[in-house]
VMD Tcl script that builds the backbone (N, CA, C; Angstrom):
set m [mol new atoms 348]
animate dup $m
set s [atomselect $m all]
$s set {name element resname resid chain x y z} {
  {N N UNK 1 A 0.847 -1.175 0.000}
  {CA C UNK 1 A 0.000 0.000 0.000}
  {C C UNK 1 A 0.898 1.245 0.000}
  {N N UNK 2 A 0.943 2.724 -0.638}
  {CA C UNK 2 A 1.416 2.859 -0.884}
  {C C UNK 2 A 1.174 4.206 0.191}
  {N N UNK 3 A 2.214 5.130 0.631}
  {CA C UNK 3 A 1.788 6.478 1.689}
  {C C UNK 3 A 1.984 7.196 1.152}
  {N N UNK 4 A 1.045 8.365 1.594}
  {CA C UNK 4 A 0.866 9.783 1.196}
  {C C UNK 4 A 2.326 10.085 1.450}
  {N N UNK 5 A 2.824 11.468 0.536}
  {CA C UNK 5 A 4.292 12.283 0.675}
  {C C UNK 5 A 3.227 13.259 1.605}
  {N N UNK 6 A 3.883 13.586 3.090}
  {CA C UNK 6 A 3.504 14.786 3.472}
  {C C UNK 6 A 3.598 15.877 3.277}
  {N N UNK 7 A 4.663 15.648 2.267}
  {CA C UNK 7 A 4.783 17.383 1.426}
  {C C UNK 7 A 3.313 17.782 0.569}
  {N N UNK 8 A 2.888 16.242 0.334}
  {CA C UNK 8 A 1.653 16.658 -0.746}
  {C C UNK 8 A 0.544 17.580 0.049}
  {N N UNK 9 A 0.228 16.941 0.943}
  {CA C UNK 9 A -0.841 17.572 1.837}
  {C C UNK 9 A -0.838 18.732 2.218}
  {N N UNK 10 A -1.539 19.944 1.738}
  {CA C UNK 10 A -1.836 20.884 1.940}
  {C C UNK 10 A -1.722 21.686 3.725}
  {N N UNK 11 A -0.927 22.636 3.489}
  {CA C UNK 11 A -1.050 23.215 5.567}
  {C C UNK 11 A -2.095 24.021 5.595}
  {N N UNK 12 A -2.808 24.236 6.529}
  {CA C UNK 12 A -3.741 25.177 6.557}
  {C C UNK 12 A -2.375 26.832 7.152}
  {N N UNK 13 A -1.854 26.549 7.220}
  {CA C UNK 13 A -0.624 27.898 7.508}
  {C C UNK 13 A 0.034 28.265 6.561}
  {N N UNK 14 A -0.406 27.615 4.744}
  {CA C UNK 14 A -0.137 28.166 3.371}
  {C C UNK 14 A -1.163 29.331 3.043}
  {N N UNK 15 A -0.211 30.638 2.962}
  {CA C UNK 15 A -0.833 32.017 3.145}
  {C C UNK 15 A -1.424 31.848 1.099}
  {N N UNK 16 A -3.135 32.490 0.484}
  {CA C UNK 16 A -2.984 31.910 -0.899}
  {C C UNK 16 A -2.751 33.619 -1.322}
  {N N UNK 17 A -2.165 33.839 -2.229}
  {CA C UNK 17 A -2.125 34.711 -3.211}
  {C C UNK 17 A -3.433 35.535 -3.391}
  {N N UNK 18 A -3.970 36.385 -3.220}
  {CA C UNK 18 A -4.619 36.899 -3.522}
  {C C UNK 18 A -5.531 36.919 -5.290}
  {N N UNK 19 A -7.184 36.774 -5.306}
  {CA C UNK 19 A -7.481 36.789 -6.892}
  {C C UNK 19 A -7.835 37.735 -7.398}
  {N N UNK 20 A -7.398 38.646 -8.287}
  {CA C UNK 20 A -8.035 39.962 -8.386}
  {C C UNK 20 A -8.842 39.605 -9.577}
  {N N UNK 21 A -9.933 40.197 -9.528}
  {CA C UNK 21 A -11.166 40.307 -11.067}
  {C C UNK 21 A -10.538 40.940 -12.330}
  {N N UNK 22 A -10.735 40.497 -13.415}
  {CA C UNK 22 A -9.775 40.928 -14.830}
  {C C UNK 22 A -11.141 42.148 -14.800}
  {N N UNK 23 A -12.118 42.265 -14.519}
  {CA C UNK 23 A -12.778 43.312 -14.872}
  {C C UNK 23 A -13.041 44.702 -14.264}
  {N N UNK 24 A -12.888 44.777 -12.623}
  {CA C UNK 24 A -12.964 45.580 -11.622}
  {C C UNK 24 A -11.416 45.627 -11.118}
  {N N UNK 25 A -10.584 44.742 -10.924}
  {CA C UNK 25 A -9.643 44.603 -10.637}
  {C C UNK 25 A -9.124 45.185 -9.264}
  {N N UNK 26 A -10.144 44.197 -8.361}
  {CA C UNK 26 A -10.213 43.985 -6.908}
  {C C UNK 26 A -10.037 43.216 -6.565}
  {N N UNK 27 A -9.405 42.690 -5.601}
  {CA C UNK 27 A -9.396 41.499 -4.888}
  {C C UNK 27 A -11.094 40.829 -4.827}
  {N N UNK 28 A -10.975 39.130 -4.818}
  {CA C UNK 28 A -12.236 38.429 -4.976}
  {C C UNK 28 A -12.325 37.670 -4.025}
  {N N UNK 29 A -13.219 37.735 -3.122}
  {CA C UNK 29 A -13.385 37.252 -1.680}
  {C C UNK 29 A -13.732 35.834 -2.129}
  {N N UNK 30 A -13.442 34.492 -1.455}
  {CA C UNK 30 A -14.031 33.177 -1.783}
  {C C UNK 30 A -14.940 33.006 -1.759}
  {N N UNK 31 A -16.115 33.732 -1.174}
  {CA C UNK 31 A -17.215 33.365 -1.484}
  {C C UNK 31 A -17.915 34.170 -2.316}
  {N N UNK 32 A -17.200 35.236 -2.903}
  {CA C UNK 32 A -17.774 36.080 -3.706}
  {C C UNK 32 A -17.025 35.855 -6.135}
  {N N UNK 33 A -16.265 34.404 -5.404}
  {CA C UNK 33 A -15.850 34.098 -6.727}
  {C C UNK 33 A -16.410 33.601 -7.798}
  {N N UNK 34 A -17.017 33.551 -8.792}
  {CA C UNK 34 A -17.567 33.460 -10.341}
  {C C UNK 34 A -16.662 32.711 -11.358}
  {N N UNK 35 A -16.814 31.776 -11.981}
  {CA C UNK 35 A -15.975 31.466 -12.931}
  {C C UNK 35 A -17.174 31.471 -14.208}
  {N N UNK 36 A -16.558 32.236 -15.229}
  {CA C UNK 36 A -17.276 32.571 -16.191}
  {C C UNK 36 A -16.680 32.086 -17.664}
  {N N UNK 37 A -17.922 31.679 -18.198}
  {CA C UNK 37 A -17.011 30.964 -19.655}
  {C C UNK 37 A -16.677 32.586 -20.409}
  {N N UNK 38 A -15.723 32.409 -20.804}
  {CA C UNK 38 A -15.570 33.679 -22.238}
  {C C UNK 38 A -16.320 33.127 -23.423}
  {N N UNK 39 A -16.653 32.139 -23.608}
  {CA C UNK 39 A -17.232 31.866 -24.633}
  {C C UNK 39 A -18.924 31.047 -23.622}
  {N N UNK 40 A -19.820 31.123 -23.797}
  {CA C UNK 40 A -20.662 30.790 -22.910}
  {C C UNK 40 A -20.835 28.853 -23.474}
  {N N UNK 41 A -21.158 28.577 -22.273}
  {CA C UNK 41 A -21.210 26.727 -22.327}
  {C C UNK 41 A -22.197 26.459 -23.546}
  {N N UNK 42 A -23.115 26.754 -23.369}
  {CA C UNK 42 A -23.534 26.713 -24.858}
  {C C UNK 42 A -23.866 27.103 -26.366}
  {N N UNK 43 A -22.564 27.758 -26.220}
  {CA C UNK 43 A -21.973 28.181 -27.502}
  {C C UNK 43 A -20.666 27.451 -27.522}
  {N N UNK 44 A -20.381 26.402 -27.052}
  {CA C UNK 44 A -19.139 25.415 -26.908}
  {C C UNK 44 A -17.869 25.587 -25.944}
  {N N UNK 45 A -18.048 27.057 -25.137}
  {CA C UNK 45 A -17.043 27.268 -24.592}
  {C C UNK 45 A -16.706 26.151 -23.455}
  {N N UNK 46 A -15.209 26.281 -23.589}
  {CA C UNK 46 A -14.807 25.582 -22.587}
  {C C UNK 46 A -13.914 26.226 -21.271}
  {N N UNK 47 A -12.960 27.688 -22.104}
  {CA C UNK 47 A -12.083 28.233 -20.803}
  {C C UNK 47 A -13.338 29.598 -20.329}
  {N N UNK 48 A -12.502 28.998 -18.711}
  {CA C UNK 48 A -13.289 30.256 -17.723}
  {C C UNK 48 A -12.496 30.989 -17.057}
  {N N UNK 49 A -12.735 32.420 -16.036}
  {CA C UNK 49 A -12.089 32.926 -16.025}
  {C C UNK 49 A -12.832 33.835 -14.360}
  {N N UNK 50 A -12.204 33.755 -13.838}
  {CA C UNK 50 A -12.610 33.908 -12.355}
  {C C UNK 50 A -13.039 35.596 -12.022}
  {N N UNK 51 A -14.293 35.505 -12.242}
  {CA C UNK 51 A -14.992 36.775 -11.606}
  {C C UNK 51 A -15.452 37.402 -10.409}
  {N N UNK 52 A -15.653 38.638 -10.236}
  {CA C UNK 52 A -16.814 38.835 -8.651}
  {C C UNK 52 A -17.728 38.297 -9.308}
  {N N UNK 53 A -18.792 37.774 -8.423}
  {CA C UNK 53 A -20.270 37.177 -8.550}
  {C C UNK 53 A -21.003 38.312 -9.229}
  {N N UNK 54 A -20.630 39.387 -8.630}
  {CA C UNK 54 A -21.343 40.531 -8.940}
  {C C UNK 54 A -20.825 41.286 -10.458}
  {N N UNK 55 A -19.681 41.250 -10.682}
  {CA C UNK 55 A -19.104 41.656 -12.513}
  {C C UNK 55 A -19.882 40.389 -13.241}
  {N N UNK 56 A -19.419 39.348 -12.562}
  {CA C UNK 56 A -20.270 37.718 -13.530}
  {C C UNK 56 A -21.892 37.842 -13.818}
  {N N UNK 57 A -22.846 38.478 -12.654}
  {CA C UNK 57 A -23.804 38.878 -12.749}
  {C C UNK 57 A -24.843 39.935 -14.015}
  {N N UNK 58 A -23.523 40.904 -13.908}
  {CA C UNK 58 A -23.635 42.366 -14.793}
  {C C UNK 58 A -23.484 41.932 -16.332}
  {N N UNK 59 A -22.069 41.326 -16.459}
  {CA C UNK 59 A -22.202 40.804 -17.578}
  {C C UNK 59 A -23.016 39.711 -18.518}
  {N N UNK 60 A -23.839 38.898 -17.722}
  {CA C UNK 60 A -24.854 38.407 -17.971}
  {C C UNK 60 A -26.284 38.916 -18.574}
  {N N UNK 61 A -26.195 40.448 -17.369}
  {CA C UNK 61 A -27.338 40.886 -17.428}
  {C C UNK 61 A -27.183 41.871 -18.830}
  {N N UNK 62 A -25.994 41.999 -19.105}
  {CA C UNK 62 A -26.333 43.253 -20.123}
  {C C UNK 62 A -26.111 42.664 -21.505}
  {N N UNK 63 A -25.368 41.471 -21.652}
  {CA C UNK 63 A -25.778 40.584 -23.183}
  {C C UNK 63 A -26.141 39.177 -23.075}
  {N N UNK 64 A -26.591 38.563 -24.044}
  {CA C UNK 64 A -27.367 38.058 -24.198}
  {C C UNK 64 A -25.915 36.503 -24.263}
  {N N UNK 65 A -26.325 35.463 -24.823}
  {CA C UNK 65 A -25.196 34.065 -24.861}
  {C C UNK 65 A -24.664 34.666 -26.094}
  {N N UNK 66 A -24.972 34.587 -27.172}
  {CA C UNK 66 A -24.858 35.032 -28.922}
  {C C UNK 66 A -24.017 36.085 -28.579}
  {N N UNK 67 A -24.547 37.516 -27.860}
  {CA C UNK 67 A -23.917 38.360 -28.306}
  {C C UNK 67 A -22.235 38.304 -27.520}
  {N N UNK 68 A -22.145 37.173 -26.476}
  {CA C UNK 68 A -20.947 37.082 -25.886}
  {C C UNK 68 A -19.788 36.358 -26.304}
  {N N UNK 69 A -20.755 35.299 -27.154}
  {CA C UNK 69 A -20.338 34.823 -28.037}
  {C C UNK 69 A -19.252 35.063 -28.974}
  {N N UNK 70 A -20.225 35.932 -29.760}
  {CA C UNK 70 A -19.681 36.294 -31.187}
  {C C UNK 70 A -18.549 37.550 -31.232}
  {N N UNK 71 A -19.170 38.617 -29.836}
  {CA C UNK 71 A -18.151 39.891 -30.056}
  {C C UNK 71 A -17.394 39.883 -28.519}
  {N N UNK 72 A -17.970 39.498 -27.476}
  {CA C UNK 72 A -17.002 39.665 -26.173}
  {C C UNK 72 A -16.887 38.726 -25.478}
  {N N UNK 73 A -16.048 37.915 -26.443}
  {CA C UNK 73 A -15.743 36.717 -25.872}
  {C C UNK 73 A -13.999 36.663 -24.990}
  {N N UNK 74 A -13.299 38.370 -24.806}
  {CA C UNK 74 A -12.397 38.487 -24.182}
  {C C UNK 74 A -13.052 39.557 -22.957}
  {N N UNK 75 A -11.829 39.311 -21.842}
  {CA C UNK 75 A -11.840 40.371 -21.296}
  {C C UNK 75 A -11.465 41.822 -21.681}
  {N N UNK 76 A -11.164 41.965 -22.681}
  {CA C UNK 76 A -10.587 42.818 -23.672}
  {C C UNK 76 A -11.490 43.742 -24.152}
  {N N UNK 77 A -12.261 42.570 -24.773}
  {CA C UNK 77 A -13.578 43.444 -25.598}
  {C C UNK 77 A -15.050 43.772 -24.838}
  {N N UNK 78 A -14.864 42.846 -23.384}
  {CA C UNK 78 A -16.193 43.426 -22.968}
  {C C UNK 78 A -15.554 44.577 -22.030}
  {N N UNK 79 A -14.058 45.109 -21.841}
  {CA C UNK 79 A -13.768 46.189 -20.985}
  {C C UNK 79 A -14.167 47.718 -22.451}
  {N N UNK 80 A -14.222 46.889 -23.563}
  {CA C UNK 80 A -14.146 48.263 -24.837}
  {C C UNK 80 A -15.924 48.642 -24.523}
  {N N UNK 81 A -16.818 47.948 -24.053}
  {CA C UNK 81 A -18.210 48.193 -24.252}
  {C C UNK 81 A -18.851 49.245 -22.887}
  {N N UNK 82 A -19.281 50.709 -23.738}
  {CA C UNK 82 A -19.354 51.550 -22.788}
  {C C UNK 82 A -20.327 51.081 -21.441}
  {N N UNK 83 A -21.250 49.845 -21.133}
  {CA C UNK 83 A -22.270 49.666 -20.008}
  {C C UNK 83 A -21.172 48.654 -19.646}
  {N N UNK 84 A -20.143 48.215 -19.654}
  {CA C UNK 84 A -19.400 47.603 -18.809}
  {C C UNK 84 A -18.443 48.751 -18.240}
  {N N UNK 85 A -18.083 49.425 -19.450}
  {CA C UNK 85 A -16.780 50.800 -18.346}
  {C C UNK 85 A -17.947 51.423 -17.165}
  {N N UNK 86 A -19.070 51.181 -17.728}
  {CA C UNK 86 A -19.693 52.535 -16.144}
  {C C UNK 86 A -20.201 51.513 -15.288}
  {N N UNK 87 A -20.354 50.443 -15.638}
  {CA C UNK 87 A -20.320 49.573 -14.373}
  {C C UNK 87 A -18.874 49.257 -13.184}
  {N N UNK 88 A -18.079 49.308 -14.636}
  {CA C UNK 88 A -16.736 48.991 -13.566}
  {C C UNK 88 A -16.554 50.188 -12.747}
  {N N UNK 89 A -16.594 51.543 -13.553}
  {CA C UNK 89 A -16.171 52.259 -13.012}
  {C C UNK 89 A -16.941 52.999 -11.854}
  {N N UNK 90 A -18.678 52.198 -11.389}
  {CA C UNK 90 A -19.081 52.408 -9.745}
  {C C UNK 90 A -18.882 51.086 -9.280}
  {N N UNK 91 A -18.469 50.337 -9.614}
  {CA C UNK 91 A -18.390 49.434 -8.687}
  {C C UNK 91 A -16.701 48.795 -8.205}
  {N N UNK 92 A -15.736 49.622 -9.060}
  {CA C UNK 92 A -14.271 50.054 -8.105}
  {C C UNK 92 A -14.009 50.667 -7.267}
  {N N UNK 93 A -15.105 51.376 -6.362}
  {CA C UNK 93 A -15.448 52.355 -5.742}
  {C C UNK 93 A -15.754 51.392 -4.696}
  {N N UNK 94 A -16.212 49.902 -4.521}
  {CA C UNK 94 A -17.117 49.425 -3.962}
  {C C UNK 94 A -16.196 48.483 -3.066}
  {N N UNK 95 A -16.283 48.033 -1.734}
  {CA C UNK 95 A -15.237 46.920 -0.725}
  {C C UNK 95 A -15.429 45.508 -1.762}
  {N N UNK 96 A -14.158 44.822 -1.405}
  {CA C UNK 96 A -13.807 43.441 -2.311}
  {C C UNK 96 A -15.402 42.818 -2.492}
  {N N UNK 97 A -16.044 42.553 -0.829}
  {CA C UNK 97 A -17.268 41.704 -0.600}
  {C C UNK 97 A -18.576 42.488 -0.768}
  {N N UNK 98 A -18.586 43.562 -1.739}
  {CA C UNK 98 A -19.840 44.403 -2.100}
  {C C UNK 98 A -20.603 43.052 -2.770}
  {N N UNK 99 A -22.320 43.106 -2.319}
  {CA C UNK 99 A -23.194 42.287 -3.661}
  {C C UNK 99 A -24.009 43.383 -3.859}
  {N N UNK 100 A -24.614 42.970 -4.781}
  {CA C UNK 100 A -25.585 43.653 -5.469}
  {C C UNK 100 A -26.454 43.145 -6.283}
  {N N UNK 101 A -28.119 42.954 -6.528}
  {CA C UNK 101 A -28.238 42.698 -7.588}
  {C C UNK 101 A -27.950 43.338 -9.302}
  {N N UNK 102 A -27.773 42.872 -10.089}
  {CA C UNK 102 A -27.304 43.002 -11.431}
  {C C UNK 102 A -28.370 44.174 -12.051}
  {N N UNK 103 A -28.335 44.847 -12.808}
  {CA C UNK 103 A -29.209 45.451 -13.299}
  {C C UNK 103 A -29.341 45.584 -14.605}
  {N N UNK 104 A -30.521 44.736 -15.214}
  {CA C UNK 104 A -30.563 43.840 -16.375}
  {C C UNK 104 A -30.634 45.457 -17.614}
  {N N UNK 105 A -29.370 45.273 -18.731}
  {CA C UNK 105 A -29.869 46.189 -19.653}
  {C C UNK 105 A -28.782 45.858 -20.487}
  {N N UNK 106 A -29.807 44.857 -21.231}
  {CA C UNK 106 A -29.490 44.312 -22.244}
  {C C UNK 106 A -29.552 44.946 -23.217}
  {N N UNK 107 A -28.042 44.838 -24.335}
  {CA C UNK 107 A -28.178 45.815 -25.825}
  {C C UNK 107 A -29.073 44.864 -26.635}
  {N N UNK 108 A -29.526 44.690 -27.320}
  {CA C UNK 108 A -30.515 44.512 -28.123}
  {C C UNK 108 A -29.980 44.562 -29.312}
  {N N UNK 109 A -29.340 43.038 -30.256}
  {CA C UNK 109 A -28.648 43.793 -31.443}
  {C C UNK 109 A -29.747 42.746 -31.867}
  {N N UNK 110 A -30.674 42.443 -32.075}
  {CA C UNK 110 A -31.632 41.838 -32.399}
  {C C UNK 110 A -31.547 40.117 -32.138}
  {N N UNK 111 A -31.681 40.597 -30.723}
  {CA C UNK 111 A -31.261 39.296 -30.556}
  {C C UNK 111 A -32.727 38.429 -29.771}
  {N N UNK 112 A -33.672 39.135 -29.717}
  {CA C UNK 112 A -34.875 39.160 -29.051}
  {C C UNK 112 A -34.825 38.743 -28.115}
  {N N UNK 113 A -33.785 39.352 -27.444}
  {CA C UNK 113 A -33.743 38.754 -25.823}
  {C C UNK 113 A -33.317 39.839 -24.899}
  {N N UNK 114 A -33.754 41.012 -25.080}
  {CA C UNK 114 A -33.526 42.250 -24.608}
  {C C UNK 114 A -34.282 42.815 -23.714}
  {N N UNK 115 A -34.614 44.017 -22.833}
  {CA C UNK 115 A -36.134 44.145 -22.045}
  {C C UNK 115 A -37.223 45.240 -22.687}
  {N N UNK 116 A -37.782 44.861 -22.991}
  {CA C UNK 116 A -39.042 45.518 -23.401}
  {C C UNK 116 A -39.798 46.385 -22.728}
}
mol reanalyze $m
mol bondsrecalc $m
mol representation Tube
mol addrep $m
C-alpha cells in the first residue's frame, strides 16, 4: 500500500495569493468568486475565467449568450463596451465583498432577448 508524501498535503498555515477580477480589478473574496465561460457553455465554450459574482452577474445581465459569443468573448472586448466601463467604473469604488443585484440592460442587437 502505498503512503501519502507529506509534502503533498496541503497546511492550513499556506498564506494563498490573492485573486483579483480581470474586470474591476479587486481582490475576490471566496465566497464572492464566479468562474465565467468567455465563450458561454452553450456556444461550446470551454475556458473560464474567475470573476466577482457581482461583474459575472452584470455581464450576464447586459448581453445576451450570442452576443458574448460572437463579439465579447475576451476580457478585452467586454472592458471596450461603454455599459461595462460605467459599471466597472461604480463598482471600483465598492469593498472586495460588495453584492448587489445586477441590473438587467441588455443591448438589443436583435437578438430578441432584450427588455421591453
Amino acid at each position: 500500500m502505498a503512503r501519502k508524501n507529506r509534502d503533498e498535503v496541503p497546511s492550513s498555515d499556506v498564506v494563498l495569493e490573492p485573486v483579483f477580477c480581470p474586470l474591476c480589478e479587486r481582490v475576490i473574496p471566496d465566497d464572492q468568486m464566479d468562474h465565467h465561460h468567455l465563450v458561454p457553455k452553450s456556444k461550446g465554450g470551454k475556458k473560464t475565467v474567475g470573476l466577482h459574482r457581482i461583474c459575472h452577474d452584470q455581464i450576464h445581465a447586459i448581453f445576451t449568450d450570442a452576443q458574448l459569443a460572437k463579439k465579447f468573448s475576451t476580457i478585452e472586448a467586454l472592458l471596450e463596451d461603454p455599459a461595462v466601463q460605467k459599471f466597472v467604473a461604480w463598482v471600483k469604488s465598492k469593498p472586495p465583498g460588495f453584492s448587489d443585484s445586477a441590473r438587467e440592460q441588455r443591448q438589443t442587437f436583435g437578438s430578441g432577448r432584450g427588455r421591453k
